[in-house]
Structures are given as structure tokens and as C-alpha cells.
Steps between C-alpha positions, in 0.01 A plus 500: 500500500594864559799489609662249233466789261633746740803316571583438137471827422737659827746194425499593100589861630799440751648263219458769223607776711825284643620426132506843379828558382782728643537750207219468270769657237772250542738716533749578781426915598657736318863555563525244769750309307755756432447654837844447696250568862349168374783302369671577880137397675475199303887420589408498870183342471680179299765528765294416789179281297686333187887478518495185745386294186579702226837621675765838468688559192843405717292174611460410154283144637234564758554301778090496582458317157698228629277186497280655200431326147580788332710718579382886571634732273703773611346793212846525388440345133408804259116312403404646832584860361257415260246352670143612482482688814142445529611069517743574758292685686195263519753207584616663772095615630405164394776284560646188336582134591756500781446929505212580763266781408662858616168646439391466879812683597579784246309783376462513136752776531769295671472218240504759199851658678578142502488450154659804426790325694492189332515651151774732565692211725499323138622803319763547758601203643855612655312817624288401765 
């Protein structure tokens, strides 16, 4: 009867302390999405994780997406400029259907230079 208690209480604490949220502000850090050191990182980073579904501005289609039921955008269209970064960035932790989670694999850095990427690959489309 001891131990029923315990073991709520140490599984109610691993679940609490694994949903805690990346930035309890919601807010990419400060400067990060003007910061051309970023924008470059995240370049590279969607270059060897993302751009085999969501493919290279001179790919225009991803060949990776092939197969798919939707198709995975390229972050060309200028909504991704606006995007909440805080939504991109939690879809890329997180993950979406057909998208596996990145969160295993990046740093919280590496997916914030990653957004930084994204929005300014929408801004600048011909650019990158």
C-alpha cells in the first residue's frame, strides 16, 4: 500500500517536469531573428535535416515529399514571414503529421537558428 502512493507521486513528477515548456516567455531570444550568424546556421541546418522534403529554392518541389498527401511547403510564401515564431518553433520540437519530432536531434538553439531561417527564407525567397 506504500508504494502505490509513491509511484503516483514520482510518475506525477517525471510527467510535470517533461512538459515544461521550452521558453516559458514564448518568445524566440532576443535578436536571434535578425542575427545573420543565425539565419546562415539555420540555412545549413535545413540543408542537411529539412530540404529533402521541403526542398532548395532552385528545386522548387521536394523530391522527399514525393508520395505525401500534402505537399511540404517550401517557406517561400510570405505567411511564413509572419508566422508566430514561437508556432514554428514548437512544430518543428514537436513535430506534425508526416514531420517527425526534431526535438531529439536539435538543441533548442539549432531549432531557434532554424526558424530564423525559415522566416527570412520567406522574406527572401530568391536569396537563399
Amino acid at each position: 500500500m506504500f508504494f502505490r502512493p509513491l509511484i503516483l507521486l514520482l510518475g506525477g513528477l517525471l510527467l510535470w517536469s517533461c512538459s515544461s515548456p521550452s521558453d516559458p516567455d514564448g518568445k524566440a531570444p532576443e535578436g536571434l531573428q535578425v542575427s545573420r550568424a543565425a539565419v546562415r546556421s539555420g540555412g545549413k541546418l535545413f540543408l542537411m535535416h529539412c530540404a529533402r522534403c521541403h526542398g532548395t529554392i532552385r528545386e522548387q518541389r521536394r523530391q522527399g515529399s514525393n508520395g505525401f498527401r500534402t505537399t511540404a511547403p517550401d517557406f517561400t510564401e510570405p505567411r511564413y514571414r509572419q508566422a508566430d515564431p514561437q508556432v514554428l518553433f514548437d512544430t518543428i520540437r514537436q513535430g506534425k503529421t508526416g514531420m517527425p519530432a526534431w526535438a531529439p536531434h536539435l538543441s533548442e538553439e539549432q531549432t531557434w537558428q532554424l526558424v530564423a531561417y525559415l522566416r527570412s527564407r520567406a522574406a527572401n525567397p530568391h536569396e537563399r
